[in-house]
C-alpha positions as CSV (number, residue, x, y, z in Angstrom):
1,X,118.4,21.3,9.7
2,X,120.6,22.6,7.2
3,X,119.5,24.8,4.6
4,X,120.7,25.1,1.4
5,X,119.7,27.3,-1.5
6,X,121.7,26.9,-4.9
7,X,121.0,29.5,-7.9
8,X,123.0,29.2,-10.8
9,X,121.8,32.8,-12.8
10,X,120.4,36.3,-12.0
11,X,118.9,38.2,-14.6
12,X,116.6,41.4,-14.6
13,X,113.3,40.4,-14.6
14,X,112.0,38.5,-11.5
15,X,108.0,37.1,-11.0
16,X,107.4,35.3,-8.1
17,X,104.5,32.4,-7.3
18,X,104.0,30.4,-3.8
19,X,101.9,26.8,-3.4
20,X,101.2,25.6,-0.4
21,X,100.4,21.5,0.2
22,X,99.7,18.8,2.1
23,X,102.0,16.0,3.5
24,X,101.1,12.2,3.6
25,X,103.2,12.3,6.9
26,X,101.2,15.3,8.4
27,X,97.6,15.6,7.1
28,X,96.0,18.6,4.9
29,X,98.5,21.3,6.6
30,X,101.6,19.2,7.2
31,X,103.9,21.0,4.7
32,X,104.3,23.8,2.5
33,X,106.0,25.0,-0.8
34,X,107.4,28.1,-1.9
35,X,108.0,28.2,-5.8
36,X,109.7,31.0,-7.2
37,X,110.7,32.2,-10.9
38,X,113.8,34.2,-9.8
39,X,115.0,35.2,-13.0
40,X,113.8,35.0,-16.5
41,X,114.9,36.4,-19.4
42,X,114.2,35.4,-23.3
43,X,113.4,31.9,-23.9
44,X,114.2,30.8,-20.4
45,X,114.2,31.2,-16.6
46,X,115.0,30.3,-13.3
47,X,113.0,28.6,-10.7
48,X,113.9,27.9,-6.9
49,X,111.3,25.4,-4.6
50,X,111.8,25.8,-0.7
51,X,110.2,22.7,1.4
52,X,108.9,22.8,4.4
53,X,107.8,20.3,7.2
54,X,105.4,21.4,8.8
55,X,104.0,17.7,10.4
56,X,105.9,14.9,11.5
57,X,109.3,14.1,10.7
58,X,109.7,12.6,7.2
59,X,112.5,10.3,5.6
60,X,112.4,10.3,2.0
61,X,110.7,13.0,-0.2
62,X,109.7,13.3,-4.0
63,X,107.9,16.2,-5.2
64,X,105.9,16.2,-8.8
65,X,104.0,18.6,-10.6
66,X,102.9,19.0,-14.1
67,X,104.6,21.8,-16.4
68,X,102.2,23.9,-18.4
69,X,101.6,23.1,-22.2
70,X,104.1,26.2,-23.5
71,X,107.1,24.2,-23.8
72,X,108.8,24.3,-20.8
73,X,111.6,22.1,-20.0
74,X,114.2,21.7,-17.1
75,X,117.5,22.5,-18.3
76,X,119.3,22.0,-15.2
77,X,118.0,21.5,-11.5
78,X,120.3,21.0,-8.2
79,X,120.2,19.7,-5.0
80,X,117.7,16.8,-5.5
81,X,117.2,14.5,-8.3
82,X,115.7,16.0,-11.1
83,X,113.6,14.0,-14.0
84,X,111.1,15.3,-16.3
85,X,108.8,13.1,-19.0
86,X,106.8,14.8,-20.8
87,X,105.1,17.7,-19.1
88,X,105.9,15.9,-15.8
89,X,108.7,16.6,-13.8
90,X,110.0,14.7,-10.0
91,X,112.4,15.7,-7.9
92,X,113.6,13.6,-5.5
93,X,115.5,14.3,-1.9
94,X,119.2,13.5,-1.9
95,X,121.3,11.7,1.1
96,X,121.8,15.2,2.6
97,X,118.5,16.6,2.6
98,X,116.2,13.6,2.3
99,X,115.1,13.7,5.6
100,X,113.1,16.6,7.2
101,X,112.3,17.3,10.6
102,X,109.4,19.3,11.8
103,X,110.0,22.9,10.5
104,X,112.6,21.7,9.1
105,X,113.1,22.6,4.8
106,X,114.9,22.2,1.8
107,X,116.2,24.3,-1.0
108,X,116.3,23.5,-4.6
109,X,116.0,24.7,-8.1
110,X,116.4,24.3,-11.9
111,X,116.6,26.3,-14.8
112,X,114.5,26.0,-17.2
113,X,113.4,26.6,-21.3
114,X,109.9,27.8,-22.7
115,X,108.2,29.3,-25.5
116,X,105.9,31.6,-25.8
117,X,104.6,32.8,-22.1
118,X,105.5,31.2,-18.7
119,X,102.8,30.0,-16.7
120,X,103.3,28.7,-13.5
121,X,103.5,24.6,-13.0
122,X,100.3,23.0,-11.5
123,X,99.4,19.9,-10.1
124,X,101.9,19.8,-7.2
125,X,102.1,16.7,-5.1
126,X,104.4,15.3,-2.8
127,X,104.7,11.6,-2.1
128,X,101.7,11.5,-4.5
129,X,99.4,13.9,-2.0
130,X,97.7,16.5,-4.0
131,X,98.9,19.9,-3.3
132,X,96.4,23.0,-2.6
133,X,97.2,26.3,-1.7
134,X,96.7,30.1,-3.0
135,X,99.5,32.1,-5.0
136,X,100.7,35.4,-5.2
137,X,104.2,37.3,-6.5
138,X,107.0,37.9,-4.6
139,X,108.6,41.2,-5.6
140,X,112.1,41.4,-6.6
141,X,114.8,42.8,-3.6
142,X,115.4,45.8,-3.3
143,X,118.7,47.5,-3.6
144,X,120.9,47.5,-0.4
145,X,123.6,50.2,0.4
146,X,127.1,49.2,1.5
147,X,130.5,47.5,0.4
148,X,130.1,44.0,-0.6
149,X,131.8,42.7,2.3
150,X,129.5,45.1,4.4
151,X,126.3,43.3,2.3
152,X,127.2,39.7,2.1
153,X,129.7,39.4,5.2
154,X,131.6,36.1,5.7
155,X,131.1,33.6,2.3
156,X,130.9,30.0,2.4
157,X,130.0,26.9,0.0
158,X,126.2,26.1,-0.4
159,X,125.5,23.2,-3.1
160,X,128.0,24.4,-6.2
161,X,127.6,27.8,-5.2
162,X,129.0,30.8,-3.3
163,X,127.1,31.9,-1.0
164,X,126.5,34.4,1.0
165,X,125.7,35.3,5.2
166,X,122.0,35.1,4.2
167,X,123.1,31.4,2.5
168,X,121.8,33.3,-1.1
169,X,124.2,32.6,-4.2
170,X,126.1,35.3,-5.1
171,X,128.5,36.1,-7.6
172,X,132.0,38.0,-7.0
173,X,133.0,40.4,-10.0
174,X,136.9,41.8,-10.0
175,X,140.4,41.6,-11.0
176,X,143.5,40.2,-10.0
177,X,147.0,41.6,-9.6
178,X,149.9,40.8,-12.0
179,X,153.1,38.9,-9.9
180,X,153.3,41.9,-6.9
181,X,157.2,40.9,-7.6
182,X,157.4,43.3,-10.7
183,X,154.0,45.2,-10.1
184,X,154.3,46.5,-7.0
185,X,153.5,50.2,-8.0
186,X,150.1,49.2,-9.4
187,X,148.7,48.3,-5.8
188,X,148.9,51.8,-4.0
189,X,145.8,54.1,-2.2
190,X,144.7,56.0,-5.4
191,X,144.8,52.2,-7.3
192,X,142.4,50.4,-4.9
193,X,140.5,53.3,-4.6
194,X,139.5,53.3,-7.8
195,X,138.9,49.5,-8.5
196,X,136.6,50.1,-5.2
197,X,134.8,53.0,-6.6
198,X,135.2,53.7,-10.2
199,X,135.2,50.1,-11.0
200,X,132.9,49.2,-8.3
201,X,135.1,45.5,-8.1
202,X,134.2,42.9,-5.1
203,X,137.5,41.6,-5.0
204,X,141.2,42.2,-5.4
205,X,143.1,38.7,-6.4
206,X,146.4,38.8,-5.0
207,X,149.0,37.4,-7.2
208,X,151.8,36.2,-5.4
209,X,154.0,34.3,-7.1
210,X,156.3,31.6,-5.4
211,X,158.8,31.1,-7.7
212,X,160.2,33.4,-10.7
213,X,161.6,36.0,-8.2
214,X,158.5,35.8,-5.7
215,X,157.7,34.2,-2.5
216,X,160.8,31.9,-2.3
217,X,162.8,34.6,-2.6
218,X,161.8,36.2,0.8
219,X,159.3,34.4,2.7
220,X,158.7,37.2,5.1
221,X,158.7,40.1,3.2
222,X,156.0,38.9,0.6
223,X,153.4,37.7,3.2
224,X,153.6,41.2,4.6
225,X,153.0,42.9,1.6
226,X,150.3,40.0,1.1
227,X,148.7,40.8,4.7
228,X,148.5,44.9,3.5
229,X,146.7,43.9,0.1
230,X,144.0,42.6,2.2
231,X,144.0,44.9,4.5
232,X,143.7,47.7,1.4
233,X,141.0,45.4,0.2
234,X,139.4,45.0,3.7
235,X,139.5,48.8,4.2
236,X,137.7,49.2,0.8
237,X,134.8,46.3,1.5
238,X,136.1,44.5,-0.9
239,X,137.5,40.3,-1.0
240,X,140.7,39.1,-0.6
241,X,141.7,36.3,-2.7
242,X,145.0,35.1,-1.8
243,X,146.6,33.4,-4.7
244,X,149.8,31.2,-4.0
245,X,150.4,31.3,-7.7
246,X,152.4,28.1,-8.3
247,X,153.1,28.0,-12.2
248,X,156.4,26.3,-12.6
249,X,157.4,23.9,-12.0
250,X,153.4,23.1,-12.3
251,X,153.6,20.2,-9.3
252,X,152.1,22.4,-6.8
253,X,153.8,19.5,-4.2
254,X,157.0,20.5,-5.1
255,X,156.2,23.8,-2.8
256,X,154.1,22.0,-0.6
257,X,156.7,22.5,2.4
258,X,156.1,26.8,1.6
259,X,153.0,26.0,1.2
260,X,152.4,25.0,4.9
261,X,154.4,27.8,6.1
262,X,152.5,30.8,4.3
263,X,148.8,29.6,5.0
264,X,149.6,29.0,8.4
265,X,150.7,32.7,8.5
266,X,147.9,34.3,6.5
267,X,145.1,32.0,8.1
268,X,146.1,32.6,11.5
269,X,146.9,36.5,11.1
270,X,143.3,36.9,8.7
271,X,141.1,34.3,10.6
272,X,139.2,37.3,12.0
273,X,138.5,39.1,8.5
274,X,135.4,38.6,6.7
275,X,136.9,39.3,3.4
276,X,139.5,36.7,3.1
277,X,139.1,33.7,0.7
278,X,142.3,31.4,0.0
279,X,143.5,29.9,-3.3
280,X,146.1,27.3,-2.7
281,X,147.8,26.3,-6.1
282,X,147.3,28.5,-9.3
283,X,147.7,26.1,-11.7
284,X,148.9,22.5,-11.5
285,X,150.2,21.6,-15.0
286,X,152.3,18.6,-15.7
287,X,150.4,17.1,-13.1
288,X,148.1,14.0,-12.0
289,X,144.2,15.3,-10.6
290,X,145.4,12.6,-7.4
291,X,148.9,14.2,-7.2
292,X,146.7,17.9,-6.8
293,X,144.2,16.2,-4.6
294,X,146.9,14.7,-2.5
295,X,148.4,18.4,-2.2
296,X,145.2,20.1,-1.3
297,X,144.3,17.8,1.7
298,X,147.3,18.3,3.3
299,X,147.4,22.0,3.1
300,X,143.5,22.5,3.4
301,X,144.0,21.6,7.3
302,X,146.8,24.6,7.6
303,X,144.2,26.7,6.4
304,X,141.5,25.4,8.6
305,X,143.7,25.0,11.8
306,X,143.5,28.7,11.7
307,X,140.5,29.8,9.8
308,X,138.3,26.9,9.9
309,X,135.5,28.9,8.0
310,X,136.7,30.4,5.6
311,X,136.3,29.2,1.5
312,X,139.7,27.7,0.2
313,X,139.6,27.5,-3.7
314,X,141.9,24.3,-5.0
315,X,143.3,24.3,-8.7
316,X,142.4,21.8,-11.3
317,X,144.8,19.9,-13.7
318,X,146.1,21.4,-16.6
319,X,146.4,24.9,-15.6
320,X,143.0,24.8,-14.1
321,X,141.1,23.8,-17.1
322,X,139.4,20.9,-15.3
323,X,141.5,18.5,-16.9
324,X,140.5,19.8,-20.5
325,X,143.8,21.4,-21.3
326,X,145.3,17.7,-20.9
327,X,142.6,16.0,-22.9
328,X,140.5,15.0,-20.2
329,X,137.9,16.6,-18.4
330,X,135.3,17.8,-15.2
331,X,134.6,14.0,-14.2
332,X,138.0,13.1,-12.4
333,X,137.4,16.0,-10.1
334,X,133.4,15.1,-9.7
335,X,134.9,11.0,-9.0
336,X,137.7,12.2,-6.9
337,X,136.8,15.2,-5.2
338,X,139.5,16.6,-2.2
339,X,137.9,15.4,1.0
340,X,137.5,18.6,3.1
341,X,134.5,20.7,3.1
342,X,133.6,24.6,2.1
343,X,135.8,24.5,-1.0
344,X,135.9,25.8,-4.3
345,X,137.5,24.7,-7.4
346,X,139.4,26.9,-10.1
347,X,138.8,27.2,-13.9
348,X,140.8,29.7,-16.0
349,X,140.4,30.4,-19.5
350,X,141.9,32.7,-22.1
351,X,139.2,33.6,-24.6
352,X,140.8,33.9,-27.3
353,X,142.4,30.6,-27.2
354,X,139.6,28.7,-25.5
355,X,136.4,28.4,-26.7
356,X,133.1,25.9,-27.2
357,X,134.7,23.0,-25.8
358,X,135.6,24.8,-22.6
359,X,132.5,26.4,-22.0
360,X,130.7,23.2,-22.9
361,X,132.9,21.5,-19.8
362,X,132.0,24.8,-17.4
363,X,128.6,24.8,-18.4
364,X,128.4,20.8,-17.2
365,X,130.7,21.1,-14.5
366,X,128.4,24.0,-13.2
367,X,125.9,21.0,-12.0
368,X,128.4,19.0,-10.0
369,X,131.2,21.1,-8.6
370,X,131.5,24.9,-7.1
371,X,133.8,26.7,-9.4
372,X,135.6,29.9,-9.2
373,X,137.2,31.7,-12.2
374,X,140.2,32.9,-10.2
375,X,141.7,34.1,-13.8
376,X,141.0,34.8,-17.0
377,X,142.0,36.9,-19.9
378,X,140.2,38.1,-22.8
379,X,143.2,37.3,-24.9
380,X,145.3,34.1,-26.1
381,X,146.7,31.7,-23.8
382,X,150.1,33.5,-23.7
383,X,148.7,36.8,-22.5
384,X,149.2,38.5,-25.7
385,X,147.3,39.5,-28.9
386,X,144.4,41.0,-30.0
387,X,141.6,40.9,-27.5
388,X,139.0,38.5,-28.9
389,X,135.6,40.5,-27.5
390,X,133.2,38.1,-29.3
391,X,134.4,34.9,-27.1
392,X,135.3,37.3,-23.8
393,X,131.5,38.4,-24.4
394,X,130.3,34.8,-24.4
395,X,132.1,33.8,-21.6
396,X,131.3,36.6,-19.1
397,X,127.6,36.2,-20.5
398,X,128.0,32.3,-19.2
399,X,129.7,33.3,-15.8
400,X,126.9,35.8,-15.4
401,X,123.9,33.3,-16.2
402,X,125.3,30.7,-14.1
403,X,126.6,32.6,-11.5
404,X,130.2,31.7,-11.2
405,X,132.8,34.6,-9.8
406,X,135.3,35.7,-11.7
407,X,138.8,37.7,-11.5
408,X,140.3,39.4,-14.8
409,X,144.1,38.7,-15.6
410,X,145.5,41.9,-15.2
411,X,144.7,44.8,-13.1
412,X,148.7,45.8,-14.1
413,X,150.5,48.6,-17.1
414,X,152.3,45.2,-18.0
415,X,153.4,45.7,-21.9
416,X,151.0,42.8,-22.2
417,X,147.2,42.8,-23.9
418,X,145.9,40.9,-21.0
419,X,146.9,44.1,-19.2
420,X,143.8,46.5,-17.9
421,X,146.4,49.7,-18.4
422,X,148.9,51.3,-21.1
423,X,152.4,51.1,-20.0
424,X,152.9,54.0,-17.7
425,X,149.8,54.0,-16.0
426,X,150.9,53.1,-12.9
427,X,152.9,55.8,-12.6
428,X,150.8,58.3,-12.2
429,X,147.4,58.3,-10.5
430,X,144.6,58.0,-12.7
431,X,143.2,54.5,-12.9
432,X,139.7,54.4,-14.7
433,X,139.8,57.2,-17.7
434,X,139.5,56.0,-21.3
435,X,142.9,57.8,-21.5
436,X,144.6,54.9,-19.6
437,X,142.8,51.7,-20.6
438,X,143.4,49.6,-22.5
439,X,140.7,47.9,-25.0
440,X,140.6,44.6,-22.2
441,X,140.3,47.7,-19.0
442,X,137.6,49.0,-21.1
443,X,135.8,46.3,-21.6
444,X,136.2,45.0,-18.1
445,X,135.6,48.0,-16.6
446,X,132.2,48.4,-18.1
447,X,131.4,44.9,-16.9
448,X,132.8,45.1,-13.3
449,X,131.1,48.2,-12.5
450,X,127.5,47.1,-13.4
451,X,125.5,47.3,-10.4
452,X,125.8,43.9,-8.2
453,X,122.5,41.7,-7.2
454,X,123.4,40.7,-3.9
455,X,120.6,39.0,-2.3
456,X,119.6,39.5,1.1
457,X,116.8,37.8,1.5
């Protein structure tokens, strides 16, 4: 049976509870619970309930229990049905996991409000069978040693996360590369060794224009310098996020043809990498969500003809806003989505220009569809002006609780306040002083390098 386990946040604090019950399908002992609060923090938390058969198969689950009287709501749940009246709240199996063999199990969650303390929930039944069991507290995990490729090893898509080899929810932290046409000098040894280690970044995004003097300009020679980013990144235990960063003309079919060739390169030459997730259109603009769905299946099987596991990452309309840039929003993409599997879909914002309504369309989209940040810049939409730090705070704050990855726009000395450096920096071979930062590096920096909660358990 397949098991999935969506989080959508990590915080510091994490308590722990267990309830075991009975099945109507398998007497007193037939099945068994695990509930546990795997984050809190003020005025809210985060649950996750594991299944398990341990009687005769079932088809067709729905779990109830009874919320203590301290104000505590569901926010958000995934992977079932989720329904709360009153103190009472049922959760119902879904197509994909509504049927459960012997030792077989399921993985949901929610996130929830409360006031005052946080009791556990009580009065557990499933398929209105009376749950009984003991509880106890599960202590938080412990840290683990080692690159984040050498932690979480090969990704993939579980629910609307990304998850890693253990099939735990993870969230990737980094920066992205401006255009490596006019930056090249920024991506040398002493650069990537300090976004490894001073800044502590999972991933390097790798910025690869097509047009505007990049990839159509000489095919060969960009995937090769493409190819050595990962293998920079790969040598460092960092991801590789290939961007084919179409931007204009903003139809990415119009370079669907180069499209082909490229992943077909980099999928067959990286299939054997752990570290390697693909991006396969920037940002569509001027653009139909069908004419970008219509792209992304035909390139998707490039990609998997070579890598067939790996996590492709497909752009949304209007500069991958989800549609909201163009005065629509999240629920074309959640009524259409591309037909392939273990794929991601990109949101990029600029803080300074986008705000409540943006978030408001993450935060719901969070729910429905896996989303990556692939870029964003704590500045306006053009890359320039002052850094806005109150809305760049709320927005990594949001990314954080709902566990969405995320690259910064730019790890570059571009004469540009998007850019991490001052002009000149990458000149020389300092990467990570306050001397060379700029106010968006510093900031940044300071959130990248926070230690990780990769879970491996």
């Amino acid at each position: 049976m397949k098991r999935l386990f969506a989080l959508l946040a990590a915080f510091a604090t994490v308590l722990g509870l267990t309830a075991a019950f009975s099945s109507p399908a398998a007497a007193a002992t037939g099945c068994k619970v695990d509930y546990t609060v795997t984050s809190q923090w003020t005025g809210g938390f985060q649950a996750g309930v594991k299944i398990t058969n341990l009687g005769a198969p079932v088809n067709g689950w729905t779990l109830a229990f009874t919320m203590p009287a301290s104000g505590q709501k569901v926010t958000q749940g995934w992977n079932a049905t989720w329904s709360q009246s009153g103190s009472a709240v049922t959760v119902v199996g879904v197509d994909w996991n509504r049927s459960l063999a012997t030792g077989g199990s399921a993985d949901v969650g929610f996130t929830g409000t409360f006031t005052g303390a946080n009791p556990k929930p009580t009065a557990f039944t499933l398929n209105g069978v009376a749950c009984t069991g003991s509880t106890g507290e599960e202590p938080p995990p412990g840290p683990v040693d080692g690159t984040p490729v050498d932690i979480n090893g090969p990704l993939h898509v579980c629910g609307v996360n990304l998850c890693n080899q253990y099939n735990r929810p993870v969230q990737l932290r980094g920066m992205s590369t401006h255009g490596i046409q006019w930056f090249d000098a920024c991506y040398n040894t002493a650069s990537l060794d300090a976004l490894a280690n001073d800044w502590k970044s999972d991933l390097l995004r790798i910025s690869m224009y097509v047009q505007e003097d990049g990839y159509e300009t000489d095919p060969a020679g960009f995937t090769n310098r493409v190819n050595r980013l990962v293998d920079m990144a790969e040598a460092r235990g960092m991801y590789a996020l290939i961007d084919f960063h179409t931007l204009t003309p903003g139809d990415p079919n119009y370079n669907l043809e180069r499209a082909k060739t490229f992943f077909a390169s980099v999928a067959a030459r990286n299939a054997g990498k752990k570290n390697v997730i693909y991006e396969i259109a920037n940002e569509p603009n001027g653009v139909s969500w069908s004419g970008i769905k219509n792209y992304a299946e035909q390139v998707i099987p490039v990609v998997r003809a070579a890598d067939p596991d790996a996590v492709v990452i497909v752009g949304t309309r209007g500069w991958s806003s989800l549609g909201v840039s163009d005065g629509s929003s999240e629920s074309e993409v959640v009524n259409n989505p591309v037909n392939a599997t273990n794929i991601m879909y990109a949101f990029h914002f600029y803080a300074a220009s986008h705000k409540d309504n943006y978030r408001a369309t993450l935060s719901r989209a969070a729910s429905r569809l896996p989303l990556f940040v692939t870029e964003f810049g704590t500045v306006s939409a053009t890359g320039g002006g002052a850094m806005d730090r109150s809305s760049t705070t709320a927005w990594l704050d949001l990314l954080d609780q709902l566990k969405i990855s995320y690259a910064n726009w730019t790890y570059s000395d571009a004469d540009e306040s998007s850019a991490a450096f001052r002009p000149g920096t990458c000149a020389g071979s300092d990467y990570s002083s306050s001397g060379v930062l700029t106010e968006s590096g510093a900031l940044l920096k300071s959130r990248i390098s926070t230690a990780d909660s990769f879970p491996t358990s």
